[in-house]
C-alpha positions as CSV (number, residue, x, y, z in Angstrom):
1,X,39.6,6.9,65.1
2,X,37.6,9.4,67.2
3,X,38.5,9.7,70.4
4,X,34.9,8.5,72.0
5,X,35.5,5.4,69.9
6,X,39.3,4.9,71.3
7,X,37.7,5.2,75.0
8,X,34.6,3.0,74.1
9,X,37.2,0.5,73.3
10,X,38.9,1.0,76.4
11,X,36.3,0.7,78.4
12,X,35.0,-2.6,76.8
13,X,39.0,-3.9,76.7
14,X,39.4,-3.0,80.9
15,X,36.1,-4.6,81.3
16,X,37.0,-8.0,79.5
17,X,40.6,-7.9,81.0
18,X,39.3,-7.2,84.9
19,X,37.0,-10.2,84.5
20,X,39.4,-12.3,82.6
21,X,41.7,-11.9,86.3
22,X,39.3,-12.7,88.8
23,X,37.2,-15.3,86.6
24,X,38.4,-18.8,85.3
25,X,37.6,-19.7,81.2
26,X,36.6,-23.1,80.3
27,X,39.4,-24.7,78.0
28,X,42.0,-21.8,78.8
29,X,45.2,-21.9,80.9
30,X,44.9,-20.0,83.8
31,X,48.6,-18.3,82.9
32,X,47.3,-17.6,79.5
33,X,44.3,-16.1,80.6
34,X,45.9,-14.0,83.2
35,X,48.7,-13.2,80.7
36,X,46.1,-11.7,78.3
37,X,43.8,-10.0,80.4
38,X,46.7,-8.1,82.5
39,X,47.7,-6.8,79.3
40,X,44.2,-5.9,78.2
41,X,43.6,-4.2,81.8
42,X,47.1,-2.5,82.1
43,X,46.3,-1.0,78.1
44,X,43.0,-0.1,78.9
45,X,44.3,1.6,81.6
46,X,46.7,3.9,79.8
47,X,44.5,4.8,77.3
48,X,42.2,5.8,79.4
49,X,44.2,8.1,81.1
50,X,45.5,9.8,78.3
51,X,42.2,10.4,77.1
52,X,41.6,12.5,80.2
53,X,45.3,14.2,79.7
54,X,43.6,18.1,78.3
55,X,44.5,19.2,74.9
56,X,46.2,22.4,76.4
57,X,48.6,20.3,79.0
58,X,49.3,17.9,76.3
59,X,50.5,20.6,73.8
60,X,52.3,22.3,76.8
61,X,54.4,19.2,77.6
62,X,55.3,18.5,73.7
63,X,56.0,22.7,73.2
64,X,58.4,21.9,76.6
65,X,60.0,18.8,74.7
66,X,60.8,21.1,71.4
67,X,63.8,22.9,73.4
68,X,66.4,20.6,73.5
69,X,67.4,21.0,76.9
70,X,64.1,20.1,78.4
71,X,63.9,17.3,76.3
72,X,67.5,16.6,77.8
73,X,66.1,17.0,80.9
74,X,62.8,15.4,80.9
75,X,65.1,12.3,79.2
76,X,67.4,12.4,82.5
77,X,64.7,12.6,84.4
78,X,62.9,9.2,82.7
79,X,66.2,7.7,82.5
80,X,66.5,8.1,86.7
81,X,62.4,6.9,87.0
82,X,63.5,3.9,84.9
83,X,66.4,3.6,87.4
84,X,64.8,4.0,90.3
85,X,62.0,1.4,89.4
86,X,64.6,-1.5,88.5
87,X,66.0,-0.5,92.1
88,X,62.3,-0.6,94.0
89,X,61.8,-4.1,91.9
90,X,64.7,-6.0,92.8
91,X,64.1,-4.9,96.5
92,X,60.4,-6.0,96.4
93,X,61.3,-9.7,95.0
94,X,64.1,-9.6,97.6
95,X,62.0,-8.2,100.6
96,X,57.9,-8.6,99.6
97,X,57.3,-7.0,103.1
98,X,58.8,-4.2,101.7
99,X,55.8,-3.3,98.5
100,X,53.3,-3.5,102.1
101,X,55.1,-1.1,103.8
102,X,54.7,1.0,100.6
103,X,51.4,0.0,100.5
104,X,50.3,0.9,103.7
105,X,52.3,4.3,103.7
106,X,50.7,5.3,100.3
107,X,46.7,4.5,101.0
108,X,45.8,7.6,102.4
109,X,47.8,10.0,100.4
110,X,46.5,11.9,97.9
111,X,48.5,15.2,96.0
112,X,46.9,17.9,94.7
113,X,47.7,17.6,90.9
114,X,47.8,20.8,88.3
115,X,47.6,19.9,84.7
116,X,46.4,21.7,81.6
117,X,44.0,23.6,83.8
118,X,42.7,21.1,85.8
119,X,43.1,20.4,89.7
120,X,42.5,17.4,91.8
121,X,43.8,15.5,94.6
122,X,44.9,12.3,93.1
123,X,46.5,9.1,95.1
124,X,49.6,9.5,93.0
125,X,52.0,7.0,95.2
126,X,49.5,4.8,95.3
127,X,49.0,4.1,91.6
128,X,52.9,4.3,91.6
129,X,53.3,1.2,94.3
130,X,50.2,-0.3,92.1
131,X,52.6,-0.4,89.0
132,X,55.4,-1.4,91.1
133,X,53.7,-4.5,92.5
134,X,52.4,-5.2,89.0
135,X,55.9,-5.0,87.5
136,X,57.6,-6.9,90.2
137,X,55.5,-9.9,89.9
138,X,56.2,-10.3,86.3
139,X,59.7,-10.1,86.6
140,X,59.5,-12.6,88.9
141,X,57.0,-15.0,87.2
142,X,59.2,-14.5,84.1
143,X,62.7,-15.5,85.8
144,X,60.7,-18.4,87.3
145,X,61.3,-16.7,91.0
146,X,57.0,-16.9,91.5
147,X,54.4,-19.2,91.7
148,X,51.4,-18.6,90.3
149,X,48.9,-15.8,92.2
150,X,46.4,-17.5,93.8
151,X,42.9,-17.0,92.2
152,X,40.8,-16.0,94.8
153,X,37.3,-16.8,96.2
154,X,34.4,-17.7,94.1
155,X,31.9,-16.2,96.1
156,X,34.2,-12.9,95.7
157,X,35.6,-12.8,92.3
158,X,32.2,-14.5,90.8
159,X,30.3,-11.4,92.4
160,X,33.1,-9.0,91.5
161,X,33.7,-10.1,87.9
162,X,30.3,-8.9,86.8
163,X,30.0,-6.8,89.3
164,X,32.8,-4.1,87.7
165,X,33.0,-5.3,84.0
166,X,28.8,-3.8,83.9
167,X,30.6,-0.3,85.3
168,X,33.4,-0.4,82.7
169,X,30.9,-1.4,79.9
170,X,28.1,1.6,81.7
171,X,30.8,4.2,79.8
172,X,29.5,3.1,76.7
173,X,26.0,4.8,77.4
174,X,27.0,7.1,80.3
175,X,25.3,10.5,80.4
176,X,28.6,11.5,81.4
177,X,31.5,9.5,79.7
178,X,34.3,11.5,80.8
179,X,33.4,11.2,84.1
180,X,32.8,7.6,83.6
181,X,36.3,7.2,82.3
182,X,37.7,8.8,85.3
183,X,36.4,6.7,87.5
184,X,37.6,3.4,85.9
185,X,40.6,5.1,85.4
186,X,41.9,6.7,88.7
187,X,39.5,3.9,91.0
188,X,38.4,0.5,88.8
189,X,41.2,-0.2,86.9
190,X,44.3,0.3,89.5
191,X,42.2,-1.3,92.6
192,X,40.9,-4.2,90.9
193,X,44.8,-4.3,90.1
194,X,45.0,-3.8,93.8
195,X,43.0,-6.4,95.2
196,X,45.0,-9.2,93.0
197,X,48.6,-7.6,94.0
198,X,47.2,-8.1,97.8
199,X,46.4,-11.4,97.2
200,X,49.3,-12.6,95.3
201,X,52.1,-11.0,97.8
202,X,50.3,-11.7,100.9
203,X,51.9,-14.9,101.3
204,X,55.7,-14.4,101.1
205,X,55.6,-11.5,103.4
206,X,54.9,-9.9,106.8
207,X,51.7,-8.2,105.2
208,X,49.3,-7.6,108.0
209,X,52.0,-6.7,110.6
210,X,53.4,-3.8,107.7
211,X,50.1,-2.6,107.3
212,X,48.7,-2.1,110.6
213,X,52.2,-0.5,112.0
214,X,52.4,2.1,108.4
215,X,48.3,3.0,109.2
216,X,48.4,3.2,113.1
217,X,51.6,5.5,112.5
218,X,49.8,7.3,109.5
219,X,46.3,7.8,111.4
220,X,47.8,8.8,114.7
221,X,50.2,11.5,112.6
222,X,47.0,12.6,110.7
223,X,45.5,13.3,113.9
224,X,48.1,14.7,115.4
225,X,47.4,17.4,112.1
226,X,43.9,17.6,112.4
227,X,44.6,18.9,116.1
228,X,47.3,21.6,115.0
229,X,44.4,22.6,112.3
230,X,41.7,22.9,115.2
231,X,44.1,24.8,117.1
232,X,45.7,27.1,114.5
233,X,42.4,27.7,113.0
234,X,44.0,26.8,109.7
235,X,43.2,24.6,107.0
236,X,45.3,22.8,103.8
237,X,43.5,22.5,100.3
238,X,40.4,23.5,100.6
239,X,39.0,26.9,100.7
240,X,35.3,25.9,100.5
241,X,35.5,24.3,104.1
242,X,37.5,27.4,104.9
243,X,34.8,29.4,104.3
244,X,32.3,27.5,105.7
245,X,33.7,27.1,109.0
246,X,33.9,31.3,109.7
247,X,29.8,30.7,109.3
248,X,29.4,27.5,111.3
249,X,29.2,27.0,115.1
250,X,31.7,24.3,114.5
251,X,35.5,24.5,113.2
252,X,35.6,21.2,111.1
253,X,39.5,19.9,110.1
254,X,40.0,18.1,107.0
255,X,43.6,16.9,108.4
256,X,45.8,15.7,105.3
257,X,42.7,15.0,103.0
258,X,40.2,17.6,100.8
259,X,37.4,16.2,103.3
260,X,36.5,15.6,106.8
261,X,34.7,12.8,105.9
262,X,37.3,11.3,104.4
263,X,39.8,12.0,107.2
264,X,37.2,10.8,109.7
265,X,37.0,7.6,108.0
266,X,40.7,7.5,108.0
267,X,40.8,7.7,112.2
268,X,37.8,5.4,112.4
269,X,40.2,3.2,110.4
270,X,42.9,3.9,113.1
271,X,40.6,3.7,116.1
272,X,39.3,0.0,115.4
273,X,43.1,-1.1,114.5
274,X,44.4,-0.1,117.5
275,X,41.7,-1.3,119.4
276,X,41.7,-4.8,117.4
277,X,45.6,-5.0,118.4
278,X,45.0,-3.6,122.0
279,X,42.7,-7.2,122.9
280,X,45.9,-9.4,121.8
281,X,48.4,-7.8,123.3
282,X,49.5,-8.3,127.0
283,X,52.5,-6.1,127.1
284,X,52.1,-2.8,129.2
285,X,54.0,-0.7,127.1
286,X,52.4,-1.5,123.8
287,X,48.8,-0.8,125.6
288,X,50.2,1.8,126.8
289,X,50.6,3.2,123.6
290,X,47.8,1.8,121.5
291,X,46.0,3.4,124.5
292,X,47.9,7.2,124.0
293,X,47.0,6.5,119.8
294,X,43.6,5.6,120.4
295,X,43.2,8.8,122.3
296,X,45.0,11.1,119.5
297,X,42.8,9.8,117.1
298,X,39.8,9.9,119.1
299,X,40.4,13.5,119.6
300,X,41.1,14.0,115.9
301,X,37.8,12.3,114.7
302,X,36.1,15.1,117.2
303,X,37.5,18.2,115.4
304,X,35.8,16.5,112.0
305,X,32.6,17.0,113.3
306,X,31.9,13.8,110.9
307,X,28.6,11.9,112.1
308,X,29.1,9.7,109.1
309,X,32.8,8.6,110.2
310,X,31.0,8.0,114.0
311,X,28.9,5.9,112.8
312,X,31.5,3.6,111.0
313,X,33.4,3.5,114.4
314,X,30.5,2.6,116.2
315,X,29.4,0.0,114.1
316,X,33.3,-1.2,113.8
317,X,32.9,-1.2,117.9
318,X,29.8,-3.4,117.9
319,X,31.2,-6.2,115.6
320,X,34.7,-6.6,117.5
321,X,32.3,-6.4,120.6
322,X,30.2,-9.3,119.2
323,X,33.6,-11.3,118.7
324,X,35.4,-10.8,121.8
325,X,33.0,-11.5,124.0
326,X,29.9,-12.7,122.5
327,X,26.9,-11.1,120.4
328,X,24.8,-10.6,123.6
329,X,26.4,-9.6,126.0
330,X,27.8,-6.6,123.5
331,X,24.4,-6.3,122.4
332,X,23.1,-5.9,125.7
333,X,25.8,-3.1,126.4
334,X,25.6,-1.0,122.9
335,X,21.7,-0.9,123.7
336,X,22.6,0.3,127.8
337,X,25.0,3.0,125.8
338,X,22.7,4.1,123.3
339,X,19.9,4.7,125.8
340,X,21.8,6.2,128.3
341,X,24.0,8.4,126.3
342,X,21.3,8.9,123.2
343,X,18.7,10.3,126.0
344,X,21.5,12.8,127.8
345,X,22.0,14.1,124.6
346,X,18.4,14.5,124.0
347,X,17.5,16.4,127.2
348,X,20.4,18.1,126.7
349,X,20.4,19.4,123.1
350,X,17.5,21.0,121.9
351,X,18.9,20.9,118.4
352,X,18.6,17.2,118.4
353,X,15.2,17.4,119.3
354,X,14.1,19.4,116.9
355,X,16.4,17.0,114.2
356,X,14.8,14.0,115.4
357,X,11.1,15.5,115.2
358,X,11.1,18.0,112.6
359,X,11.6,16.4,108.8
360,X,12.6,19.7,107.6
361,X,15.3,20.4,110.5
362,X,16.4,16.5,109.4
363,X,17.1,17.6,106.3
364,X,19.0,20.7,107.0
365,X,21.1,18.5,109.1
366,X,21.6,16.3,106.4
367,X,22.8,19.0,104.2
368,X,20.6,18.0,100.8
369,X,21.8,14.2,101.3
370,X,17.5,13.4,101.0
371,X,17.4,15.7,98.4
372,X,20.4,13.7,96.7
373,X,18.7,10.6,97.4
374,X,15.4,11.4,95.7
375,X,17.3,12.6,92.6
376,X,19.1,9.0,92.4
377,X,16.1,7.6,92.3
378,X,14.5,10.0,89.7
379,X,17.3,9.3,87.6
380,X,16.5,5.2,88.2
381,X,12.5,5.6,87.2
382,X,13.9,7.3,83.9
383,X,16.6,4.7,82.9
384,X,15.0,1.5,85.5
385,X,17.3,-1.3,83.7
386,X,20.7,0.0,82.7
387,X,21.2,2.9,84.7
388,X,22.9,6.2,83.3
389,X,26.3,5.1,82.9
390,X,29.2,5.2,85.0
391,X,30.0,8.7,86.5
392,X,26.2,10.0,84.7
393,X,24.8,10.9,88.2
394,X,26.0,14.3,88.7
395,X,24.9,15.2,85.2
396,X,21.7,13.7,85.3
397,X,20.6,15.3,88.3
398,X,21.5,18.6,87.1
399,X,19.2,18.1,84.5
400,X,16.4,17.1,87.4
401,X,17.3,20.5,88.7
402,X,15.7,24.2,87.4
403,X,18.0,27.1,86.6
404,X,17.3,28.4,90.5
405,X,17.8,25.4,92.0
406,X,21.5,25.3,90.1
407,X,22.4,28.3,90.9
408,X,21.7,27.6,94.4
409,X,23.1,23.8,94.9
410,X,26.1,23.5,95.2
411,X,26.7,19.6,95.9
412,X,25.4,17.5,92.9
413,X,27.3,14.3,93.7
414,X,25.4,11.3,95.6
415,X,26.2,10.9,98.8
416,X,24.9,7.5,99.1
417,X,26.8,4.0,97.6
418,X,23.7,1.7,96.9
419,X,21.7,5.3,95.0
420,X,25.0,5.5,93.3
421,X,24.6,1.8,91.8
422,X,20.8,2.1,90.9
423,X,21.0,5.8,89.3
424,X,23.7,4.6,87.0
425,X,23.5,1.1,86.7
426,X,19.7,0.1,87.2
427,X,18.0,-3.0,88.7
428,X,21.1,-5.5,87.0
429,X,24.0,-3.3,88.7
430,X,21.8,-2.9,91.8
431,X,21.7,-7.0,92.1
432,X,25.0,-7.7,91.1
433,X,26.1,-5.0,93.7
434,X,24.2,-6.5,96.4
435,X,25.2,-10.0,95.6
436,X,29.2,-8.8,95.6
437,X,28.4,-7.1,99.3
438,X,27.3,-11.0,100.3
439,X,30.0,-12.5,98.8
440,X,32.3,-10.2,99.8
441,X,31.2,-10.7,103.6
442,X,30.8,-14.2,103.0
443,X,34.5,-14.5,101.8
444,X,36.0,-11.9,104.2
445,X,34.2,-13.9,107.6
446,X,33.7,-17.2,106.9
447,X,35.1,-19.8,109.5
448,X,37.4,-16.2,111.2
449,X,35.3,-17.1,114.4
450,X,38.2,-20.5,114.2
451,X,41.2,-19.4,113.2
452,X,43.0,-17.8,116.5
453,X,45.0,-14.8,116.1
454,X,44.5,-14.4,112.1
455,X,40.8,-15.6,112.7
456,X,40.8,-12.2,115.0
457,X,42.5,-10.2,112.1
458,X,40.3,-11.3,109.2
459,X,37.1,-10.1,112.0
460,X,38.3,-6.5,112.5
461,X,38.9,-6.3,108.4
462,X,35.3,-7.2,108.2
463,X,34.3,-5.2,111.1
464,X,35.7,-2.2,109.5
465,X,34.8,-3.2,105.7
466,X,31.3,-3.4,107.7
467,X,32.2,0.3,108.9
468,X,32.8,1.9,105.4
469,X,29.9,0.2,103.9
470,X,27.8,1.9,107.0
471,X,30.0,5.5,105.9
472,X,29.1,5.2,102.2
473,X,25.6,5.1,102.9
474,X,25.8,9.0,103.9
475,X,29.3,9.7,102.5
476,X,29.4,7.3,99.2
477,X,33.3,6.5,98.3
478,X,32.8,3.0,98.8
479,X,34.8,1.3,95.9
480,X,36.6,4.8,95.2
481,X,38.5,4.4,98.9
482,X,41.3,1.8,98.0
483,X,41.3,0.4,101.6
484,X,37.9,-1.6,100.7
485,X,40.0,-3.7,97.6
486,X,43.0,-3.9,100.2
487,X,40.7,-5.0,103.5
488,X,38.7,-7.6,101.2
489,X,42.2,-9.3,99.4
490,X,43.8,-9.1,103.3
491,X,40.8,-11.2,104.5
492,X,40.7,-13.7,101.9
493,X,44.7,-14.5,101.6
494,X,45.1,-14.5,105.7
495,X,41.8,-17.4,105.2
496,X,43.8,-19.2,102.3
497,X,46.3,-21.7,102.8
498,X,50.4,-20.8,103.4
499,X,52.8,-21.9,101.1
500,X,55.6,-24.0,102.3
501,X,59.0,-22.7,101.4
502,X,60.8,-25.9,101.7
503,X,58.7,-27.3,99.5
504,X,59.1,-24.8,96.8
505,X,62.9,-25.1,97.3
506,X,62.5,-28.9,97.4
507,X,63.2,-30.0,93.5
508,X,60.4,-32.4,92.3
509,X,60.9,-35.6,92.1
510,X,61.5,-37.5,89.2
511,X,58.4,-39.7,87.5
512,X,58.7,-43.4,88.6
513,X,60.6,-45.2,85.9
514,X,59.0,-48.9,85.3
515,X,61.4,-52.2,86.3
516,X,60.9,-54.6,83.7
């Protein structure tokens, strides 16, 4: 079997399995049908990875395993994974708080990875927690220490379903299938797997008070290195923004990530938690130091120079306006702010001038995101239905491109979510993308306007869901950043009923026996 074929199959097998988890079958037992389609999903999954393992790195691991005492080693070093995971399992069935904590110290991290060749910065712990997560609930269902996971939201997982088994299936007739099969490989496959893990832990642990202590701590540290960086004139991991910077006006930090961007988002993130946190609180000391946090991070989201990551935190800052103390009065004050500050900047910039009345001095700003958005939509008049596959954008727009215009443009990848969609998905992924973004919203909001503190909660995970949404329209990374999946399953399990743990302790009670 050719190895196109093998992926095809993969692609069509994570596709079924991802739907078969979020979607109910007429007739089948919802432990059956999960039971399948994790085991569809999770194969899927490998295969697709190993597909993108290069020849050259795979027959340098296998001439490593020919001496025996690597292959003594390598064994060890399996036998001590294995170990180690049995370890992290029993802990997480004892302590569920304990997979969040991982959770929420993993998100951000990615590792520059070296294999066969081939560099990238990869979220490594994070697909290891995914696994983890994944294997500790099956234990658990197995020895009967679980309930079933809950199943979710219909006006979520119905929009979702089709939503991601149409990008799976795109692979089939991508322009670019290897690309496509690293996208459901390193973002699809493992957050889909992501969102459900949320949702099933969420309620036998302190969830939301892990995650917001591991991503204030994480931001504010990030910060904390994006400041060194601006100070040191130093950067980590990329050379490209290295050299950039010696030409620019501006000395841009990437912090622990490739891009600004991304690290802006990150303290936009940060920002909006703290702030969320700071209008519950009454104790001095903790606003005290939510306060000190906010203004680390603050500073840190300067030194990115990242317009796209300010307007996330602005548009975060309307919505928690809007719900602490009502829609117009923060209207009324993010207008008096724009004006006042929007017009100093104005008489005091004549850059911005010139940006806001000179297309051409627009798009320089912009650094070729119009240009990118023109070629998405090039790439939609050619393929208007279906789209060019998952991952086909980059390639297809090459092809829009001449030989000059190559050598000379040097970012081919869109910059803009709902482009993304159309250019590789058509008119049916562009509807079913926009119908998941309302039933997303739908499921993330609805009723949080009732509900007290978690009411609060669920608000800021929509206001800064809001935020990325806002980010990916200049930035993209919308369903590549894994804090969407984990912001949309937080929402929806704080909105779904608690379990009671007597009851689950509490045996049944035996069926009424008739007197005769």
């Amino acid at each position: 079997m050719s190895a196109a074929l093998v992926r095809d199959v993969a692609a069509v097998a994570a596709a079924a399995g991802v739907a078969g988890l979020l979607v109910p079958l007429p007739g089948v037992r919802p432990e059956a049908r999960r039971a399948v389609a994790l085991a569809l999903a999770l194969a899927a999954w490998v295969v697709l990875l190993g597909g993108l393992v290069p020849r050259s790195g795979a027959d340098e691991a296998l001439d490593r395993l020919g001496d025996p005492a690597a292959a003594a080693l390598a064994g060890l070093g399996a036998a001590a994974v294995l170990a180690g995971g049995a370890a992290l399992v029993r802990a997480v069935l004892a302590r569920p708080t304990l997979w969040f904590v991982l959770l929420g110290i993993a998100l951000p991290v990615r590792l520059p990875v070296s294999f066969g060749g081939e560099r990238a910065s990869l979220l490594v712990p994070l697909y290891a927690v995914i696994v983890l997560g994944v294997a500790a609930w099956v234990w658990g269902r197995l020895q009967g220490r679980l309930p079933a996971a809950p199943e979710g939201p219909r006006a979520l997982n119905l929009t979702l379903a089709p939503f991601a088994a149409l990008l799976l299936v795109s692979i089939l007739w991508s322009a670019d299938p290897r690309e496509g099969a690293v996208k459901a490989a390193f973002f699809y496959i493992p957050f889909a797997l992501l969102y459900l893990l949320v949702l099933a832990w969420w309620p036998r642990a302190r969830a939301l008070h892990a995650l917001v202590v591991t991503s204030l701590a994480g931001a504010t540290a990030a910060a904390g290195v994006a400041l060194y960086q601006f100070a040191a004139r130093e950067l980590w991991w990329n050379e490209t923004l290295q050299t950039a910077n010696v030409y620019s006006r501006f000395f841009r930090v990437n912090g622990i990530f490739f891009d600004p961007n991304i690290l802006g988002r990150y303290l936009a993130l940060g920002i909006l938690t703290a702030l969320a946190v700071a209008w519950v609180r009454r104790s001095r000391a903790e606003l005290a130091a939510l306060g000190a946090a906010v203004a680390v991070m603050g500073a840190g989201l300067f030194v990115t120079y990242s317009r796209s990551s300010a307007l996330m935190l602005m548009t975060g800052l309307v919505l928690l306006g809007a719900r602490a103390v009502g829609p117009r009065r923060a209207a009324v004050a993010g207008a008096a702010l724009l004006i006042v500050l929007g017009g100093a900047s104005i008489a005091a910039s004549d850059n911005i001038r010139r940006a806001l009345t000179s297309a051409e001095r627009l798009e320089r700003v912009s650094e070729g995101r119009f240009d990118l958005m023109r070629g998405g939509l090039t790439i939609w008049r050619d393929e208007p239905v279906l789209g060019a596959g998952l991952g086909g954008f980059e390639r297809r727009f090459e092809e829009t491109l001449t030989p000059v215009e190559q050598r000379r443009i040097r970012v081919v990848i869109s910059h803009n979510a709902p482009v993304t969609v159309l250019s590789e998905t058509g008119v049916v992924g562009l509807a079913l993308f926009l119908a998941l973004v309302g039933g997303a919203g739908w499921a993330m909001v609805r009723g949080s306007r009732e509900g007290g503190d978690d009411g609060w909660a669920r608000w800021t995970m929509g206001a800064i869901a809001a935020g990325i949404v806002v980010h990916s329209l200049l930035y993209s990374a919308l369903f590549e950043d894994p804090f969407t999946w984990v912001l949309a399953g937080a929402a929806v399990a704080l909105a779904a009923p608690r379990p009671d743990p007597l009851a689950e302790a509490r045996p049944e009670a035996p069926e009424a026996v008739p007197v005769p």
